[in-house]
C-alpha positions as CSV (number, residue, x, y, z in Angstrom):
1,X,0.0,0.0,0.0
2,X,1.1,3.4,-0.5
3,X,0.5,7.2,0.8
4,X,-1.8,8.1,-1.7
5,X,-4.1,5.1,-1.3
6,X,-5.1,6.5,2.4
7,X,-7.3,9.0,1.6
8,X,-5.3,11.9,2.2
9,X,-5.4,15.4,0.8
10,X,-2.7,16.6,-2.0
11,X,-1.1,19.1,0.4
12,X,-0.6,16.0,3.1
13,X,1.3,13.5,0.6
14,X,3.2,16.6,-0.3
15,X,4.2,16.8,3.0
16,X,5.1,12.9,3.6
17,X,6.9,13.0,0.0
18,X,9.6,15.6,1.6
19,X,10.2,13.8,4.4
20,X,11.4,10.9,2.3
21,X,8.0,8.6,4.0
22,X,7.8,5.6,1.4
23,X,5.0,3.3,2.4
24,X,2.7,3.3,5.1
25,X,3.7,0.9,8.6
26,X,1.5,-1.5,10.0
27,X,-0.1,1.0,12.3
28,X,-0.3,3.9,9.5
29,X,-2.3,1.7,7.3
30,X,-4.5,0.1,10.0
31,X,-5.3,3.3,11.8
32,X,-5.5,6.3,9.2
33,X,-8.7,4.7,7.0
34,X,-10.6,4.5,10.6
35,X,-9.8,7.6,12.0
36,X,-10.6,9.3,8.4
37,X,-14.2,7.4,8.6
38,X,-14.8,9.3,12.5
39,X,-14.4,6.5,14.6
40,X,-12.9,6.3,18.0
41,X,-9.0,4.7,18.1
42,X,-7.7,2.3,21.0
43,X,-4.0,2.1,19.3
44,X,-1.3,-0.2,20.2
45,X,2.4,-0.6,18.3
46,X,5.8,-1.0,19.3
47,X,7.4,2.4,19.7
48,X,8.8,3.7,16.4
49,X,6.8,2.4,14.2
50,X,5.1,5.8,13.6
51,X,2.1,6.0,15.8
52,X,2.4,10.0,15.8
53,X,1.9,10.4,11.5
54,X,-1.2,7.4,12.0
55,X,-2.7,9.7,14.7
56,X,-1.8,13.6,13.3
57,X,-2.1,12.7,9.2
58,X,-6.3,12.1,9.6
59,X,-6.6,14.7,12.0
60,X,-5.4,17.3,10.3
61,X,-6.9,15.8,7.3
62,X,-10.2,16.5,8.6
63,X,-9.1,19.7,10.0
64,X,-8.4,21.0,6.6
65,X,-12.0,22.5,5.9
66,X,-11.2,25.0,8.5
67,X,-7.8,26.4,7.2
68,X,-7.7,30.1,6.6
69,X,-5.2,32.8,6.4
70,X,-7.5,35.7,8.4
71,X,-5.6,37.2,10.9
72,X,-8.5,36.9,13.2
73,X,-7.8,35.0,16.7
74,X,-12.0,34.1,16.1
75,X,-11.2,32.2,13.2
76,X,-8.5,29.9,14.3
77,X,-10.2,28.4,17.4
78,X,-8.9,25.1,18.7
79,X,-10.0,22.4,17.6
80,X,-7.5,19.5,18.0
81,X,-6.2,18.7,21.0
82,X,-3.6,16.1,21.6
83,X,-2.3,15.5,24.9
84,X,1.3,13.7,25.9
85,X,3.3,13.3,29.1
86,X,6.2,14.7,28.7
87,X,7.7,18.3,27.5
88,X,10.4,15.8,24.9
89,X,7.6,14.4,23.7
90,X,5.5,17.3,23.5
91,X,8.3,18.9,20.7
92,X,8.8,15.9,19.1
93,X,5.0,15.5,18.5
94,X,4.8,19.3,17.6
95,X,7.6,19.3,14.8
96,X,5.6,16.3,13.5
97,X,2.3,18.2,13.5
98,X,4.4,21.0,11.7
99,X,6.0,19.4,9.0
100,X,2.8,17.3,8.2
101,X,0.8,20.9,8.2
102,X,3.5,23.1,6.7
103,X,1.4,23.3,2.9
104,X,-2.0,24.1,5.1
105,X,-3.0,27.3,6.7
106,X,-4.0,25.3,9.8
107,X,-2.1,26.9,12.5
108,X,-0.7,24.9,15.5
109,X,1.0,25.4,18.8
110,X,3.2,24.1,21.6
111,X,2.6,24.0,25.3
112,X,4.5,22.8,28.0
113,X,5.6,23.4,31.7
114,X,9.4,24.4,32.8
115,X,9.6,27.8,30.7
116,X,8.2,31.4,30.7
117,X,4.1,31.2,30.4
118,X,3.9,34.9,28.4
119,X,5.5,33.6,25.2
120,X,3.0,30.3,25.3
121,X,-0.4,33.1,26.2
122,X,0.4,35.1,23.7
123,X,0.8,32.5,20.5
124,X,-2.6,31.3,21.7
125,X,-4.5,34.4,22.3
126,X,-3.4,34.6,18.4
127,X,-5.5,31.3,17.7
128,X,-4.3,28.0,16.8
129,X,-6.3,25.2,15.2
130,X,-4.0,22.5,17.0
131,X,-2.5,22.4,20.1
132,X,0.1,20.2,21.3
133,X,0.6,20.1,25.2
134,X,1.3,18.1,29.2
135,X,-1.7,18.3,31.0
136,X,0.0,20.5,33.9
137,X,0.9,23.4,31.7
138,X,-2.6,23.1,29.6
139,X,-4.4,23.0,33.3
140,X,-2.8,26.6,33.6
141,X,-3.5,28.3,30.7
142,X,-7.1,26.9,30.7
143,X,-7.4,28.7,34.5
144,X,-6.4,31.7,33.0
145,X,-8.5,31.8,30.1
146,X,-6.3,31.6,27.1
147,X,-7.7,29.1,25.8
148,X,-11.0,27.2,25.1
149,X,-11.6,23.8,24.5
150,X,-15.7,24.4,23.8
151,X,-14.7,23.6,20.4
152,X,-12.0,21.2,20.5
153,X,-13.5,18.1,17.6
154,X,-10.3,15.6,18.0
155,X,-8.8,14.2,21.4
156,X,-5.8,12.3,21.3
157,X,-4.1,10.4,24.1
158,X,-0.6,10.0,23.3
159,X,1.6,6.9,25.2
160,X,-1.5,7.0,28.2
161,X,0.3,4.2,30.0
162,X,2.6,6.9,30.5
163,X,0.3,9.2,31.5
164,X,-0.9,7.1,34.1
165,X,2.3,6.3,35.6
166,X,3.8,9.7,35.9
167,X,0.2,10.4,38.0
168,X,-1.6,12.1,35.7
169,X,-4.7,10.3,35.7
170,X,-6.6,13.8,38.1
171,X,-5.3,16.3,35.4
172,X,-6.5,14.2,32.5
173,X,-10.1,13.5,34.3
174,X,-10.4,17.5,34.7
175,X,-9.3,17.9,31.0
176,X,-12.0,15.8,29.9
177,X,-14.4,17.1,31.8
178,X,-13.4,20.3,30.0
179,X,-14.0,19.2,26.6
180,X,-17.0,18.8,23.9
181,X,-19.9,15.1,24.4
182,X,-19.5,15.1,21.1
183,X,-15.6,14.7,19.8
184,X,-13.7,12.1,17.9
185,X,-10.5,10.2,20.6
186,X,-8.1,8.5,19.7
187,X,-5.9,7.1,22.3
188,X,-2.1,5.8,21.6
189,X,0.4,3.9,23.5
190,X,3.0,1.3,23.0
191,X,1.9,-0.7,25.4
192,X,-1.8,-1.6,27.2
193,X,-2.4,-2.8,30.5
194,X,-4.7,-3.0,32.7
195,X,-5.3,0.6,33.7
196,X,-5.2,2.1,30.2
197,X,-8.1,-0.5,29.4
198,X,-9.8,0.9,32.4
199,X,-9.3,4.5,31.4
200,X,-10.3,4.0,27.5
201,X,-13.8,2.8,29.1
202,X,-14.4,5.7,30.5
203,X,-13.6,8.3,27.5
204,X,-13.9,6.3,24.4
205,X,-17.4,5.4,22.8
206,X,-17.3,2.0,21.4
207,X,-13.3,1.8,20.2
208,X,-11.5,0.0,16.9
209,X,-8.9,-1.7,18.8
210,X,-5.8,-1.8,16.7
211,X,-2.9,-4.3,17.7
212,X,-0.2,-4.4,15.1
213,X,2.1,-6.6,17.9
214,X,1.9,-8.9,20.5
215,X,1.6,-6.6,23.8
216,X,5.0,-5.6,25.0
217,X,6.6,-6.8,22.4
218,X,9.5,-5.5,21.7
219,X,11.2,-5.5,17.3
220,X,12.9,-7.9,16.4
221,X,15.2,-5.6,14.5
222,X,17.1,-5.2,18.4
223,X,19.6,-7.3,19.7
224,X,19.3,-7.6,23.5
225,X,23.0,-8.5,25.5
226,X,23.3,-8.7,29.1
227,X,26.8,-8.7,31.1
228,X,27.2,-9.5,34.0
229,X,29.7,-6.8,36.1
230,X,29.9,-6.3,39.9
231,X,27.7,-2.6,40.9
232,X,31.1,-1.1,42.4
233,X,32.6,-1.4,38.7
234,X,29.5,-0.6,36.7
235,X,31.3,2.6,35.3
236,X,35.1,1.3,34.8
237,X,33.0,-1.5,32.8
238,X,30.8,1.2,31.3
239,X,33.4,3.1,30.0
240,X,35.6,0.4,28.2
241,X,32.2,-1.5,26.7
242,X,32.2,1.9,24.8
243,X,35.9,1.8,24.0
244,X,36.0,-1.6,22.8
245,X,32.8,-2.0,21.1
246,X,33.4,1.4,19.8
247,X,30.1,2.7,20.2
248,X,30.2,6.2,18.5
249,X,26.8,7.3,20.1
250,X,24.3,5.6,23.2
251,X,21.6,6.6,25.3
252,X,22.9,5.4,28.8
253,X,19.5,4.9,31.2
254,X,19.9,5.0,34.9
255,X,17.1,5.2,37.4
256,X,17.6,8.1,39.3
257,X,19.0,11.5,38.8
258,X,21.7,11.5,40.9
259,X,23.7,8.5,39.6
260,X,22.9,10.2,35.8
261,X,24.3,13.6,37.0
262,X,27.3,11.9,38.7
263,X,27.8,9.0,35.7
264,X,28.1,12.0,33.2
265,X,30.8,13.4,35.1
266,X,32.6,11.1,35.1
267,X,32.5,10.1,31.0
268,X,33.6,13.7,30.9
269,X,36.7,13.0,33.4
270,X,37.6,10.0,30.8
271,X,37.2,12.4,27.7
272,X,34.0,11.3,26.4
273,X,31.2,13.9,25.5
274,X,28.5,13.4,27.3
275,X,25.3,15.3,29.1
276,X,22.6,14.2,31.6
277,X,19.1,14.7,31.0
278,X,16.3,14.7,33.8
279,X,13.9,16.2,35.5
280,X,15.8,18.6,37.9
281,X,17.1,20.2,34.8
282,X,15.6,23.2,33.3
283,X,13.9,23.3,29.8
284,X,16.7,25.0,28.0
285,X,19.6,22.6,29.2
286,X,17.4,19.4,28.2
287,X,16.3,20.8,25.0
288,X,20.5,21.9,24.7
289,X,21.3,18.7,25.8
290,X,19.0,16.8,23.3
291,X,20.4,19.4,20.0
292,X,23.9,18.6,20.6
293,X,23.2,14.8,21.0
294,X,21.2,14.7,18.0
295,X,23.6,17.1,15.8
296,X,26.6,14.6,17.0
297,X,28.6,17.0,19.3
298,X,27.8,14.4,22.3
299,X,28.2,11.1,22.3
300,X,26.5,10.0,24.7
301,X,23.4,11.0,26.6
302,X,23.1,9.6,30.0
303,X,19.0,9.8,31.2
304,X,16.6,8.7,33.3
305,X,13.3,7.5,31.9
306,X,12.2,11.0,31.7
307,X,13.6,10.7,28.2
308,X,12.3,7.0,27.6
309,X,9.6,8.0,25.8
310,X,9.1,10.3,23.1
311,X,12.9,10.6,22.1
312,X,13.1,9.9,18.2
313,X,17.3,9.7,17.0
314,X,17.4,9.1,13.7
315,X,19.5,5.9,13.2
316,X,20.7,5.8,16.9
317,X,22.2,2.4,16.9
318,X,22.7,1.5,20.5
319,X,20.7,2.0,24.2
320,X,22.8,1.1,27.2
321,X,21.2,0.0,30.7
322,X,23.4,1.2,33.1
323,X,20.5,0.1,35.6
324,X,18.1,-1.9,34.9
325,X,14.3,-0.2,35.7
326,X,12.2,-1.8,38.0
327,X,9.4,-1.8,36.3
328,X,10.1,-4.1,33.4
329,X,7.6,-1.9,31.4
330,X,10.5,0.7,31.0
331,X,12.6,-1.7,29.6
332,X,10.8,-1.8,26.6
333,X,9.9,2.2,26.2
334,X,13.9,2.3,26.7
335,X,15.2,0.1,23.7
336,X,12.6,1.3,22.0
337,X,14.6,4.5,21.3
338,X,16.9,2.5,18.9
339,X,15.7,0.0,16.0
340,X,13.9,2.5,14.7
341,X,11.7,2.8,11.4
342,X,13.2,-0.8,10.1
343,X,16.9,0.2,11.4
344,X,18.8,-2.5,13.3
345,X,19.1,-1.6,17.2
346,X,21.4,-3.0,20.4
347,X,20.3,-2.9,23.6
348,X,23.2,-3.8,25.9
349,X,22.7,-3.7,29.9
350,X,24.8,-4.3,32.8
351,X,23.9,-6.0,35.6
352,X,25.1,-6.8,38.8
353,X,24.0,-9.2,41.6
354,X,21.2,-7.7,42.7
355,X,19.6,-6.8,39.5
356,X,19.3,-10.0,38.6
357,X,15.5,-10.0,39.5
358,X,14.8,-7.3,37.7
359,X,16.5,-9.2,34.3
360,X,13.7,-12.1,35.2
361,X,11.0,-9.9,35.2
362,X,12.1,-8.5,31.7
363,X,12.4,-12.1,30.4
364,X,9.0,-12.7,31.1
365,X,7.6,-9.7,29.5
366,X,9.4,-9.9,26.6
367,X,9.1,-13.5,26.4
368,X,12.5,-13.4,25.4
369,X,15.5,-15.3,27.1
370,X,18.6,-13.0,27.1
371,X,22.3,-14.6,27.3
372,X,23.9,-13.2,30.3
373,X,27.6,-12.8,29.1
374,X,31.0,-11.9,31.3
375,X,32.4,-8.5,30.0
376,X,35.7,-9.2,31.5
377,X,36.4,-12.2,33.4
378,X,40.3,-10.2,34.6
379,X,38.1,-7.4,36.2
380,X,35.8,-9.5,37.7
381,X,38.5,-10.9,39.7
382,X,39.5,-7.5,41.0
383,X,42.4,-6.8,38.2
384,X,42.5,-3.8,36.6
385,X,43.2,-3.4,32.7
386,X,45.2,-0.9,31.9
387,X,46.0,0.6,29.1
388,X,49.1,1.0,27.5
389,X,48.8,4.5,26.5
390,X,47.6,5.2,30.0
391,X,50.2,7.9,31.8
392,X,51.2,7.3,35.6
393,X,49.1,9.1,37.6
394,X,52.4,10.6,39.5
395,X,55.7,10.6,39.4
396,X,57.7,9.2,42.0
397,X,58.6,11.8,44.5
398,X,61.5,9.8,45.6
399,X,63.3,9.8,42.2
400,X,66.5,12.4,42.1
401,X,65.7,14.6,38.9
402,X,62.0,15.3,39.2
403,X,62.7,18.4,36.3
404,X,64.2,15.0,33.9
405,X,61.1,13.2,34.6
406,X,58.4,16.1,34.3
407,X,60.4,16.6,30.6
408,X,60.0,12.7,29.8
409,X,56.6,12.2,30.7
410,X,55.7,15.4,28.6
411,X,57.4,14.2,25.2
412,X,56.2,10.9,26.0
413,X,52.5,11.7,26.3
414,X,51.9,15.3,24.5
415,X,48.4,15.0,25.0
416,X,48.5,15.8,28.6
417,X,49.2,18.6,31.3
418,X,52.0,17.9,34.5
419,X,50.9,19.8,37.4
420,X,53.0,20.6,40.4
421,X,49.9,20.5,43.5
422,X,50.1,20.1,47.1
423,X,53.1,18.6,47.9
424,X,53.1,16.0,44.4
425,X,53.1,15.6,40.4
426,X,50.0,14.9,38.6
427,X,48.9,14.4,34.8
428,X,46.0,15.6,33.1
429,X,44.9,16.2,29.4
430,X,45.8,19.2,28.0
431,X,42.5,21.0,27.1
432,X,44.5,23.2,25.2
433,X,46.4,21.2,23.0
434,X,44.6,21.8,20.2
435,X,45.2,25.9,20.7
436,X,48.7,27.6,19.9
437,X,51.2,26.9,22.7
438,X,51.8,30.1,25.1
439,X,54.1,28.7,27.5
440,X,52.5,30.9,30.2
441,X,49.8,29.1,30.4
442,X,51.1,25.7,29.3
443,X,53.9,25.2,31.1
444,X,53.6,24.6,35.4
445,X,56.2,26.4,37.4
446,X,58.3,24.5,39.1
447,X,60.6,25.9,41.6
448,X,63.9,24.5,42.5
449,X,63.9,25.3,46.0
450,X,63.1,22.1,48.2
451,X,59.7,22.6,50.5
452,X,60.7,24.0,53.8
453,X,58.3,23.0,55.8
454,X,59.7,24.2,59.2
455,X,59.8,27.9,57.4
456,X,57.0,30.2,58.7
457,X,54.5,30.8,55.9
458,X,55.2,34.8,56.2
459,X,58.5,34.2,56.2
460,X,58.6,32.1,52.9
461,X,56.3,35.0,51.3
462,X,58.8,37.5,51.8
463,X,61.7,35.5,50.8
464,X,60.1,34.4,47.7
465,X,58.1,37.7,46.5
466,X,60.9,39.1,44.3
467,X,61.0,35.7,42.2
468,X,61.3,35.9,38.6
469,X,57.9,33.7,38.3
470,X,54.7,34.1,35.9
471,X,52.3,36.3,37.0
472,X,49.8,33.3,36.7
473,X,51.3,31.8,39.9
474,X,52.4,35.1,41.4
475,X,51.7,34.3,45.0
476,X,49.3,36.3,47.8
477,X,51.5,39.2,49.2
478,X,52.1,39.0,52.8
479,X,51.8,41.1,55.7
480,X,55.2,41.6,56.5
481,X,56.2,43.3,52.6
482,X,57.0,46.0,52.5
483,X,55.6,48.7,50.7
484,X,58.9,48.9,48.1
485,X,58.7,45.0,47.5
486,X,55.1,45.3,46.7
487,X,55.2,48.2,44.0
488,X,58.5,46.0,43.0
């Protein structure tokens, strides 16, 4: 089947035709022909198989009667609503609606908790046709009047399950309560359980349930490996599964955001580009965070399953486990980030000990046995690999000639920084290798008096003021200088 045999408009498959869409998926082709006849939706799919085009390309299909270039706010009221759980998914969803739209006059709009309400009132108050939001931040501006849902024609659920576990089953109750008897809903999820069945009763009249999978089921297109790695060595083991397996780019999951803020650090300390995403962070350094990952200037993008859902990489090969969840559930919104749109996917996942519960659960959701493999059988026993390129950390303070081995250790790793600090020599990389050398602020000082520790810190400061040293490392003037020295 193809586009064109859906029964959309001219302006829609000129839309789809730029973005490069082909044929229809399984859920395009089930869902569009019903939602184009008015019927209400129950949708299920694995995630990434295009559930937001079989939901937005009827809508605004149907919406297109409306589309008009007046000016007017009282022309443009809303009438599509679609309503997701988080502010990721709420973009992602919103570019969609936008690209789909961009040969209609059908306006649309974006609202979301975390930022500055006045830009959000005023693009409303200016009309919109469609409105993309999380219930929170809709909640508000529906309190404030700047906007109506009298008129509102099309309801859409996106990933309820979601919903429902972030707690939002009040603020979605209110909403309904808010909107038209008489309205078209479609509901969406990758997954249905028990509760979402409960909630469709209550909002949907007399539902086609579409299934194109098995529920839970994750795409065979992903290849699931487990390894087995002790928790105190999860990130030394972290760090060379990407080294070795040379993964250029990885959504790493933890479960809390702590470990994710901590776990990016410490890629960073080991000279791999990375940034944590979570809740605590504001809206401009998620949506910062989530631009340089997708333009390739990190590497890897360590999360919580605040960025589970919603998160659409093109061609993103490879989703890590750096925890496991505990709800086996988030297993599959996580790896359903890669193995995208008939791409091939890896899901690795380390687990220790006291995970492996948690790895049982998954098994049985999935219905899938995974092989539980040893990374490293010489770190499990406690060794540590080094590599060869790998400079000391120190150099031996005991040694004769520290000045000879600070100028060996520097022509044989160039890449890297020796610091004289507190009382010993250390190595780091040289952020400014790449920059033309200025020996003032390349090169460390390094006196060749011997520490005196006996000497009175005063004492020292006056001795040692008139020093012929960079003005870098110029040390605190004392009280005891005199007024001469000082202008000296």
């Amino acid at each position: 089947m193809q586009f064109d045999q859906l029964g959309l408009s001219a302006d829609l498959l000129k839309a789809v035709k730029d973005l490069g869409y082909e044929k229809p998926t399984p859920i395009q082709q089930k869902a569009v022909p019903v939602i184009l006849e008015g019927k209400d939706v129950m949708g299920a799919a694995q995630t990434g198989t295009g559930k937001t085009a079989g939901f937005t390309l009827p809508m605004l299909r149907r919406l297109e009667v409306y589309a008009n270039k007046s000016m007017s706010p009282a022309r443009h009221p809303l009438r599509g609503l679609i309503l997701v759980p988080t502010r990721e998914l709420a973009i992602q969803v919103f570019e969609s609606v936008k690209e789909y739209s961009k040969y209609t006059s059908l306006k649309s709009s974006l609202v979301y908790g975390g930022v500055n309400i006045d830009s959000q009132i005023a693009v409303l108050r200016s009309g919109v046709e469609i409105l993309v939001a999380t219930p929170g931040r809709l909640l508000d501006h529906i309190q404030q009047k700047n906007v109506m849902l009298s008129n509102v024609e099309y309801f859409v659920l996106d990933e309820a399950d979601r919903m429902l576990d972030m707690g939002f089953l009040p603020d979605i109750k209110k909403i309904l309560n808010l909107l038209p008897a008489k309205r078209q809903n479609l509901m969406f999820s990758a997954t249905f359980t028990d509760d979402i069945k409960r909630l469709a009763k209550q909002f949907l009249n007399d539902p086609v349930v579409i299934e194109t999978s098995k529920r839970n089921s994750v795409s065979n297109l992903i290849t699931h490996r487990v390894f087995s790695v002790d928790r105190n060595r999860k990130s030394d083991a972290l760090i060379r599964l990407i080294n070795e397996k040379k993964i250029d780019q990885a959504i790493i999951f933890t479960n809390t955001k702590s470990s994710s803020d901590q776990l990016a650090k410490k890629l960073l300390k080991h000279n791999l580009a990375a940034a944590a995403i979570h809740g605590d962070k504001n809206q401009l350094q998620r949506c910062q965070a989530l631009n340089e990952f997708k333009q390739g200037d990190i590497r890897l993008l360590v999360a919580t399953d605040v960025a589970a859902r919603g998160l659409d990489i093109a061609e993103l090969s490879c989703v890590i486990n750096y925890e496991l969840p505990n709800n086996p559930e988030d297993y599959v919104h996580r790896i359903g980030r890669t193995g995208r749109a008939g791409a091939k996917g890896y899901a690795l996942s380390l687990v220790s000990s006291d995970e492996q519960k948690y790895l049982v659960e998954i098994e049985k959701l999935i219905q899938k046995k995974i092989k539980v493999e040893t990374f490293d059988k010489e770190n499990e026993s406690g060794k540590t690999n080094r590599s060869k390129r790998r400079p000391p950390k120190e150099i031996n303070q005991s040694k004769p000639s520290q000045s000879v081995e600070k100028k060996n250790t520097i022509l044989k790793y160039p890449d890297i920084e020796v610091i004289y600090f507190n009382g010993e020599y250390s190595v780091r990389k040289n952020t400014l290798a790449a920059v033309k050398a200025d020996p003032l602020f390349t090169q460390p000082y390094i006196s060749d008096q011997s520490e005196d520790t006996s000497t009175p810190i005063r004492l020292k400061l006056e001795k040692d003021a008139l020093k012929s040293i960079p003005a870098l490392f110029y040390p605190a003037f004392g009280k005891g200088i005199s007024a001469k020295k000082r202008k000296a």
